[in-house]
NUBA-898340 format. One record per residue (C-alpha): chain; residue in one letter; residue number from 1; x negated, y negated, z. Coordinates in nm, 2 decimals. Example, Ala and Ser with C-alpha at 12.3 -4.5 7.8 and 13.67 -1.06 7.14 Angstrom:
BEGIN
mol A; type A; seq 1; u -1.23; v 0.45; w 0.78
mol A; type S; seq 2; u -1.37; v 0.11; w 0.71
//
This chain:
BEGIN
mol A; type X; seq 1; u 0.00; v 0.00; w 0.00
mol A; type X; seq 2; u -0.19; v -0.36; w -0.08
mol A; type X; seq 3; u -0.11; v -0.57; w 0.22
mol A; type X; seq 4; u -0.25; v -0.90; w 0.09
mol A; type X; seq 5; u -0.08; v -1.19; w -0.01
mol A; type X; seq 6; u -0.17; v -1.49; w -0.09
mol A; type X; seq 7; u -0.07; v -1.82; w 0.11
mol A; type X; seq 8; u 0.29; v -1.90; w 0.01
mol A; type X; seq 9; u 0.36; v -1.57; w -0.17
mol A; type X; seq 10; u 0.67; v -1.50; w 0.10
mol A; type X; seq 11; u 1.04; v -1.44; w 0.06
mol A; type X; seq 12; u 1.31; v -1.55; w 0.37
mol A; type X; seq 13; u 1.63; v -1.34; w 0.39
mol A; type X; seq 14; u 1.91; v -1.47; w 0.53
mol A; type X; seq 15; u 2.29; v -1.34; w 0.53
mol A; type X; seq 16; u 2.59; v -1.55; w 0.58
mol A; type X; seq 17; u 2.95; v -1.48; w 0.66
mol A; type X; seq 18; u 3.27; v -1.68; w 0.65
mol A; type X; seq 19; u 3.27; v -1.76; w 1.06
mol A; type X; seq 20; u 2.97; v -1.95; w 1.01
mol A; type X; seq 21; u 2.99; v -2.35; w 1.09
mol A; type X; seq 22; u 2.91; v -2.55; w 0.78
mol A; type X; seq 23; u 2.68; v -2.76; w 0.96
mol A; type X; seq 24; u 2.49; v -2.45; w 1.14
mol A; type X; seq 25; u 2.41; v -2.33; w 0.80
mol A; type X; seq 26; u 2.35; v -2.67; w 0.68
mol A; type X; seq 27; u 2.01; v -2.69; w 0.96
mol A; type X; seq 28; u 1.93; v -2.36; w 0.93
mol A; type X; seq 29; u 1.87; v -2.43; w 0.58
mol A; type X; seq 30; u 1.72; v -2.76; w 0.57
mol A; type X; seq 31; u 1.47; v -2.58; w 0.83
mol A; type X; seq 32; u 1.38; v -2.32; w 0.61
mol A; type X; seq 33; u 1.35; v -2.51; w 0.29
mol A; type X; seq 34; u 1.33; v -2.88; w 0.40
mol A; type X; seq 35; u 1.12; v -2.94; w 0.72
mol A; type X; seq 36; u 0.88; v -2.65; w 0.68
mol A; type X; seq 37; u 0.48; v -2.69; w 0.67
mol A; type X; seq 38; u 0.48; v -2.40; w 0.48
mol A; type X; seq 39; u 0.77; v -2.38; w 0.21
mol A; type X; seq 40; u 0.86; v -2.01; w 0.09
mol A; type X; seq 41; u 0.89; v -1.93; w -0.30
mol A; type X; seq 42; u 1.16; v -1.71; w -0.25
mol A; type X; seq 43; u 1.49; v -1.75; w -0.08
mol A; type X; seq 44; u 1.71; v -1.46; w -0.11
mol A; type X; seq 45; u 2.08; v -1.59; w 0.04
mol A; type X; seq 46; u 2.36; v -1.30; w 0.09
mol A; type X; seq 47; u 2.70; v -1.37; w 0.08
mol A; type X; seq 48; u 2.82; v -1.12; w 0.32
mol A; type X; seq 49; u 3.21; v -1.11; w 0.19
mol A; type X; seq 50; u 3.40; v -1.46; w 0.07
mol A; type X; seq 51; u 3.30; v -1.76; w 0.18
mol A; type X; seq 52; u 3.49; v -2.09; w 0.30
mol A; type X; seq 53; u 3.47; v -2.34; w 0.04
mol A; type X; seq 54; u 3.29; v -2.57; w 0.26
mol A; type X; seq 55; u 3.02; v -2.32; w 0.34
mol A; type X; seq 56; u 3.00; v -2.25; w -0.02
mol A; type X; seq 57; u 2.98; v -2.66; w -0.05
mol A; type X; seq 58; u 2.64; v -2.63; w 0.16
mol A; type X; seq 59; u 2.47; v -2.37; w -0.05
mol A; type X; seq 60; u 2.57; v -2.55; w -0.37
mol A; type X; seq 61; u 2.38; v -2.85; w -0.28
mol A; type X; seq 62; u 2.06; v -2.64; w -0.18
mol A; type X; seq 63; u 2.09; v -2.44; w -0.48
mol A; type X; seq 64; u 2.08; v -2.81; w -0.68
mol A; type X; seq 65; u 1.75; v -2.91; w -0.47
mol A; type X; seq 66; u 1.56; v -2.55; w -0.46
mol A; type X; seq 67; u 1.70; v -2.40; w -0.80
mol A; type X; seq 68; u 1.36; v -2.20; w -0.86
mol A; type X; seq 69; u 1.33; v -2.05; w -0.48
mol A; type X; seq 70; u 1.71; v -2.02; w -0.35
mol A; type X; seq 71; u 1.89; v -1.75; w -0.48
mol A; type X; seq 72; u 2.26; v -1.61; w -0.38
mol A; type X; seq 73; u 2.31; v -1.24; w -0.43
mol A; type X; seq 74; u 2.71; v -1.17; w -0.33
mol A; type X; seq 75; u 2.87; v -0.87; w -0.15
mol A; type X; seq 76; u 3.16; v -0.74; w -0.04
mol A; type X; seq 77; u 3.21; v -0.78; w 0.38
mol A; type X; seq 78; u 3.02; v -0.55; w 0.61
mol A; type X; seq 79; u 2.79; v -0.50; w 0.94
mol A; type X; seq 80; u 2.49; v -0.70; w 0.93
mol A; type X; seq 81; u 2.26; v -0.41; w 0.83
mol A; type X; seq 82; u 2.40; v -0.39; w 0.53
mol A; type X; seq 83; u 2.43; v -0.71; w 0.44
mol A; type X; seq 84; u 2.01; v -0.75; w 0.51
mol A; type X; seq 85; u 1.95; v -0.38; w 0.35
mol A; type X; seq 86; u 2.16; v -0.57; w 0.01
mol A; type X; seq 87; u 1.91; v -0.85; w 0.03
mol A; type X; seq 88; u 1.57; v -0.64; w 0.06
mol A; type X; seq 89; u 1.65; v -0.49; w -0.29
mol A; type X; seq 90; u 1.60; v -0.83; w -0.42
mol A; type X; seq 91; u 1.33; v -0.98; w -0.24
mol A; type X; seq 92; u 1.02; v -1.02; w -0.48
mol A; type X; seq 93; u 0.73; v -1.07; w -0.24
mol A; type X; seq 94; u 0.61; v -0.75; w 0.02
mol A; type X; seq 95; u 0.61; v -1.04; w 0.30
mol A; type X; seq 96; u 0.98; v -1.12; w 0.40
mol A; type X; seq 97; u 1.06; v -1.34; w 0.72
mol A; type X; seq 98; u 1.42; v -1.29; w 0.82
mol A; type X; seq 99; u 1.61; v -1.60; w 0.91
mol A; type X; seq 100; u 1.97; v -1.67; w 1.09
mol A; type X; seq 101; u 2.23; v -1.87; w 0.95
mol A; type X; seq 102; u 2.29; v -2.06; w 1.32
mol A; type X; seq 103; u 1.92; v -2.08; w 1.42
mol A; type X; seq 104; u 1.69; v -2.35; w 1.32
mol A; type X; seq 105; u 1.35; v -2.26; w 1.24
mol A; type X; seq 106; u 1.07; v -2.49; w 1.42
mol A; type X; seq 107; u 0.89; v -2.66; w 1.15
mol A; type X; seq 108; u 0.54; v -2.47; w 1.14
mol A; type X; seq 109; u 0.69; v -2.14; w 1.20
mol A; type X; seq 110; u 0.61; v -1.99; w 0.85
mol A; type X; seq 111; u 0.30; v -2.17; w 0.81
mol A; type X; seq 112; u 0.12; v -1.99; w 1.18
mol A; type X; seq 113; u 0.30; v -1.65; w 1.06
mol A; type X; seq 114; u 0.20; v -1.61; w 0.69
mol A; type X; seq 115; u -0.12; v -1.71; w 0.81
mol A; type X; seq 116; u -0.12; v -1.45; w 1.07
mol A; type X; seq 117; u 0.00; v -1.17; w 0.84
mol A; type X; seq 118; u -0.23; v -1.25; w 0.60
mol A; type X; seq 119; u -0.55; v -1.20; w 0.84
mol A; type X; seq 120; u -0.44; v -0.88; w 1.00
mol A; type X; seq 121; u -0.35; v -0.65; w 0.74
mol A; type X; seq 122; u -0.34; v -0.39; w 1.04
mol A; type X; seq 123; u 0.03; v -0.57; w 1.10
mol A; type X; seq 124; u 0.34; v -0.52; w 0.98
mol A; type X; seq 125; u 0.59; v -0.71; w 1.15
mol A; type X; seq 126; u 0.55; v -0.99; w 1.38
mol A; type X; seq 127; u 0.76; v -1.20; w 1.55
mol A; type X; seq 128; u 0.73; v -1.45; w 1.84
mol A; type X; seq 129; u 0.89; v -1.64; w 2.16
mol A; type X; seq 130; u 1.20; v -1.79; w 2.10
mol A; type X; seq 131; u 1.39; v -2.13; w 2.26
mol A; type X; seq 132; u 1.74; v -2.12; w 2.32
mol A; type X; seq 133; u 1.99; v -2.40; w 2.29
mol A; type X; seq 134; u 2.36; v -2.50; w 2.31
mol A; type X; seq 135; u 2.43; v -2.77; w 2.08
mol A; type X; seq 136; u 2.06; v -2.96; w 2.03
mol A; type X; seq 137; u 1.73; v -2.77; w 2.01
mol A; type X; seq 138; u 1.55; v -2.86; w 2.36
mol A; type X; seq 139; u 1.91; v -2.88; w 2.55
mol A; type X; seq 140; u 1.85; v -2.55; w 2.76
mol A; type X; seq 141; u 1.49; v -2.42; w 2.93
mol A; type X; seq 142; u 1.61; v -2.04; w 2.87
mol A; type X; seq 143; u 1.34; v -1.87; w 2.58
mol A; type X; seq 144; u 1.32; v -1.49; w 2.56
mol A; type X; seq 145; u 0.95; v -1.37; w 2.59
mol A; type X; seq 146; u 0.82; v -1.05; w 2.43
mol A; type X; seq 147; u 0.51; v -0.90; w 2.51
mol A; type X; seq 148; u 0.19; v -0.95; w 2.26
mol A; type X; seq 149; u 0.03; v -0.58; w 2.18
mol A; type X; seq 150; u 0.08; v -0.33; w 1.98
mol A; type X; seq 151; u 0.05; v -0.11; w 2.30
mol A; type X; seq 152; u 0.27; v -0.35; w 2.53
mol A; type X; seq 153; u 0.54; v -0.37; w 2.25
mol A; type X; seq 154; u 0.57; v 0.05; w 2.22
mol A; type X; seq 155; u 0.60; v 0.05; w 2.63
mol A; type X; seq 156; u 0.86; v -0.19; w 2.61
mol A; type X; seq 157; u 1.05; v -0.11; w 2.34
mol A; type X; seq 158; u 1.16; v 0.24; w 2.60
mol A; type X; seq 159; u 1.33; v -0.01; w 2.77
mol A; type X; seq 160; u 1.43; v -0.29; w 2.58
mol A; type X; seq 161; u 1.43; v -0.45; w 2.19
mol A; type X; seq 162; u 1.06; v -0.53; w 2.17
mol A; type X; seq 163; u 1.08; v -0.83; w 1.92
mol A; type X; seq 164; u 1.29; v -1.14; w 1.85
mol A; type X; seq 165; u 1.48; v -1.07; w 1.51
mol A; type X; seq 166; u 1.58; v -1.42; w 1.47
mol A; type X; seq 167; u 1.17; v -1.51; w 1.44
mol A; type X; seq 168; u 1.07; v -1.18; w 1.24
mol A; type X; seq 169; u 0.82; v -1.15; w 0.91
mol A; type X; seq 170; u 0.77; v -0.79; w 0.82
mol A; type X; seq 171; u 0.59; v -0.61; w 0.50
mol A; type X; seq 172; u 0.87; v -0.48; w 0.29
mol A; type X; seq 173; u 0.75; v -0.17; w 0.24
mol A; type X; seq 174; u 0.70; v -0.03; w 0.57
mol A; type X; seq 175; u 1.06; v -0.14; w 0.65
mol A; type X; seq 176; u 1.19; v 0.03; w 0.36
mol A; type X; seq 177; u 0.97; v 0.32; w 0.38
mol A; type X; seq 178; u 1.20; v 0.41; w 0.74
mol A; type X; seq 179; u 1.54; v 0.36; w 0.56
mol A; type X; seq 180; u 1.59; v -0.01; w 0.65
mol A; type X; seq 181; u 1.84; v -0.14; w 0.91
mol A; type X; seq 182; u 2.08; v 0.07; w 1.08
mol A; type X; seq 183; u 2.40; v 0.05; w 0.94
mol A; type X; seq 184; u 2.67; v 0.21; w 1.19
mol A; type X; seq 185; u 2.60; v 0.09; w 1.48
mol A; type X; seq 186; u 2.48; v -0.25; w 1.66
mol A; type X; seq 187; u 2.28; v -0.37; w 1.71
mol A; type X; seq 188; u 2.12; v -0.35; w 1.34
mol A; type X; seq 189; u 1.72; v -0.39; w 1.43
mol A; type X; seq 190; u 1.65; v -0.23; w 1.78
mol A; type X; seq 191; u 1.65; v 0.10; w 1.65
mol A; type X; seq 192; u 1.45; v -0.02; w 1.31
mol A; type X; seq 193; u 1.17; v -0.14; w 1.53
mol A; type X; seq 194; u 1.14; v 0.20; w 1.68
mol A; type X; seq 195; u 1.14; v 0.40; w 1.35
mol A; type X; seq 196; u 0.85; v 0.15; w 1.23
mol A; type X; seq 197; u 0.69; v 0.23; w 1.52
mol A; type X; seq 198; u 0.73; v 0.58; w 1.53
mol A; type X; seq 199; u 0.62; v 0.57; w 1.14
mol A; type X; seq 200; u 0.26; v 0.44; w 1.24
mol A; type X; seq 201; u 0.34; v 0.10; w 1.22
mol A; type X; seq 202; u 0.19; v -0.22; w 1.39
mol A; type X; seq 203; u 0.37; v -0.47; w 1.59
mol A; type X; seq 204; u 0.27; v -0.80; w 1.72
mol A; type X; seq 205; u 0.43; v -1.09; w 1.91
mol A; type X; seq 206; u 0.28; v -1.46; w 1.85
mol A; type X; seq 207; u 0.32; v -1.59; w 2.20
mol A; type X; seq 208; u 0.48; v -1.89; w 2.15
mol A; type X; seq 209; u 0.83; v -2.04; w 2.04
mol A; type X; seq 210; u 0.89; v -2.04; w 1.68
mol A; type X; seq 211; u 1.24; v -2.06; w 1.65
mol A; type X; seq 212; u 1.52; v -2.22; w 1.81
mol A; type X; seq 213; u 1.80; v -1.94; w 1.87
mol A; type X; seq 214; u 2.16; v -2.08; w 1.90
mol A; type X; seq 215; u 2.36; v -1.94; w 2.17
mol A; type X; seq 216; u 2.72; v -2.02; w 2.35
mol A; type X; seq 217; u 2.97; v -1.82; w 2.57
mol A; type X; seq 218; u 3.07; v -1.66; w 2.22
mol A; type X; seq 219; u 2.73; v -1.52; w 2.17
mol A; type X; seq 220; u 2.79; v -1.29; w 2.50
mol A; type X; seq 221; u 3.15; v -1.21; w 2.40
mol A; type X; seq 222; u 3.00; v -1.03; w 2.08
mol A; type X; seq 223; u 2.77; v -0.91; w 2.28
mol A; type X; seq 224; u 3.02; v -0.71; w 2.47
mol A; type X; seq 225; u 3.35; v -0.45; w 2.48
mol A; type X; seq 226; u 3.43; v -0.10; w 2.41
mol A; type X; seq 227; u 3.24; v -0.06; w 2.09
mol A; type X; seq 228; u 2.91; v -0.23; w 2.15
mol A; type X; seq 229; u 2.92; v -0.02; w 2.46
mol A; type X; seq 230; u 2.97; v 0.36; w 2.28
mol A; type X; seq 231; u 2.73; v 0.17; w 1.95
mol A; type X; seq 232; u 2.50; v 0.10; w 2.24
mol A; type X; seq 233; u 2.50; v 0.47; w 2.40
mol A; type X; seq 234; u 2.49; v 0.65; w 2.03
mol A; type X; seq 235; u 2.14; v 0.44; w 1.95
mol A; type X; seq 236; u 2.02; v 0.56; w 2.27
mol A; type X; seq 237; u 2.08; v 0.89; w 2.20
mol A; type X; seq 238; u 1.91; v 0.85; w 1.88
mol A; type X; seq 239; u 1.60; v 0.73; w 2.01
mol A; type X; seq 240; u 1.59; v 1.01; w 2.28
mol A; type X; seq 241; u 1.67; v 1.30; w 1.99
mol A; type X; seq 242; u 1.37; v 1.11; w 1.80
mol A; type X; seq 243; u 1.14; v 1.18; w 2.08
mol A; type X; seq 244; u 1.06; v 0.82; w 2.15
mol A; type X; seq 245; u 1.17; v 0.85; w 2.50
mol A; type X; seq 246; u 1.24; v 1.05; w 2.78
mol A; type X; seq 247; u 1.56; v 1.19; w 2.97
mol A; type X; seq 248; u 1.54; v 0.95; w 3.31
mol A; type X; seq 249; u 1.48; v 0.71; w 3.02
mol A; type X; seq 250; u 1.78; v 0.76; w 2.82
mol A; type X; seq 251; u 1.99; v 0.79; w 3.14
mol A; type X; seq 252; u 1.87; v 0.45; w 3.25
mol A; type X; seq 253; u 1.89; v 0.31; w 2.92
mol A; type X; seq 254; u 2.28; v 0.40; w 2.87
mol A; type X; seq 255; u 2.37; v 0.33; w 3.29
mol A; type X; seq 256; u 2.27; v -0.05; w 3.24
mol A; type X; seq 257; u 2.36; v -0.10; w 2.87
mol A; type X; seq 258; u 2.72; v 0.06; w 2.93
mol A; type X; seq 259; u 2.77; v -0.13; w 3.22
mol A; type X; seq 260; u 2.65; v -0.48; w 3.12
mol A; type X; seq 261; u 2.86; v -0.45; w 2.79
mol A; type X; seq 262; u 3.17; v -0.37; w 2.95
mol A; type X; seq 263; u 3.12; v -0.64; w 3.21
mol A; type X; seq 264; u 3.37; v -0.92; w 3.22
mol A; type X; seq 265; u 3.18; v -1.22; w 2.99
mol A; type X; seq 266; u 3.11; v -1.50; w 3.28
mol A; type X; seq 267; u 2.88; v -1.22; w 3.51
mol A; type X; seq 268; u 2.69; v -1.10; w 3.19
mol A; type X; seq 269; u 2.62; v -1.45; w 3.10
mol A; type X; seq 270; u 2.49; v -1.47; w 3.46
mol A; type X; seq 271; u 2.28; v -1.20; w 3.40
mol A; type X; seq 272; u 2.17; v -1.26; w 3.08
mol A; type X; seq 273; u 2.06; v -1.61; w 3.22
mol A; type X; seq 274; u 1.92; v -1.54; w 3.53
mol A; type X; seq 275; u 1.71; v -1.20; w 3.48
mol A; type X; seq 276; u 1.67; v -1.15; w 3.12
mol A; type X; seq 277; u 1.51; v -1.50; w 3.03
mol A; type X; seq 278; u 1.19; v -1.66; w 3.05
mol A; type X; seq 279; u 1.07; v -1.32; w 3.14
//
């Protein structure tokens, strides 16, 4: 597999669906394509099912400033996974940075992790901190830290999703090479970042912020009920048949995951707040 690229030789993949705010999309792209030290040459955009006109207002205008790097590949509704597994069949470039509709990238993000990539040919997918906020970047203190290593991010992925999706840039073929995203169950990447790992793949963690992750009290309502609870438990099953971890492991695993998902929305935003941030 050739690894090198050369310094802007990158595609971002981003999907977008119809519950999307038009002016969420409208920053997430600017950040992308606007206010970027390093600008991408590829821009693959899935429209995951019909949009609302006025999302489909947004991406028109982009289109009429980036016509050569932005392009729109359409199809029909579904999970996430697919949506992201549609878009890797037309991404160009083997480095691909994934990218959220809501989130708004911070302004040297691709430069520091094309540049990264690019040195350590060892690496295939890296991601970083991220800063969370409510309604403007810097208007919360909460940022999820991941560990740095290759060795601390395979111990802590037993436990817990060892990367940030939102601040990901991966090498398309040894994403591909494992299948892609998972497609029947959520959450979509957890259980991608163990099958890359399991495959022989290496993962590292820039430790810093490189993306500003949007998040409000509807952010923990998706994140919870019956079926993120059992999607939850299946993945952990998974992983345990796969032989990536144990039996106290699993049991662990599926006693707090069950529980916090099925927990009314107000205590697992206290949770999520007070013991899985900043740490």
């Amino acid at each position: 597999m050739n690894k090198m690229t050369t310094t802007n030789s990158f595609s971002v993949l981003m999907s977008v669906y119809y519950r999307e705010e038009p002016k969420h999309l409208e920053q997430a792209l600017a950040s992308n394509l606007i206010n970027q030290t390093l600008i991408p040459n590829e821009f693959i955009l899935v429209h995951n099912g019909e949009l609302t006109p006025e999302l489909d207002a947004v991406i028109e205008r982009f289109k009429k400033m980036f016509p050569e790097i932005l392009k729109v590949c359409n199809k029909k509704f579904g999970g996430l996974g697919e949506a992201l597994n549609f878009g890797l069949g037309f991404c160009t470039n083997e480095l691909i940075a994934r990218s959220d509709s809501d989130d708004i990238c911070m302004p040297f993000r691709f430069e520091k992790q094309v540049k990264f990539m690019v040195e350590h040919p060892e690496i295939d997918l890296c991601s970083s901190w991220i800063d969370e906020f409510e309604k403007n970047p810097g208007d919360s203190t909460l940022k999820r830290l991941v560990p740095e290593t290759p060795e601390e991010i395979t111990l802590y992925a037993q436990t817990r999703c060892p990367v940030n999706h939102p601040s990901v840039i991966f090498r398309k073929e040894a994403v591909v090479s494992v299948g892609g995203y998972q497609v029947k169950y959520v959450p979509e990447d957890y259980f991608l970042w163990i099958k890359m790992i399991q495959n022989g793949s290496k993962i590292f963690n820039i430790q810093e912020s490189l993306v500003w992750f949007r998040f409000s009290p509807d952010t923990f309502k998706r994140r919870g009920g019956w079926k993120y609870a059992c999607d939850e438990v299946k993945t952990q099953i998974n992983i345990y048949k796969m032989g990536f971890i144990q039996f106290p492991i699993l049991c662990r695993n599926i006693f707090i995951r069950f529980t916090t998902r099925l927990m009314p929305n107000f205590l697992r935003e206290y949770l999520y707040k007070k013991y899985l941030r900043n740490k």
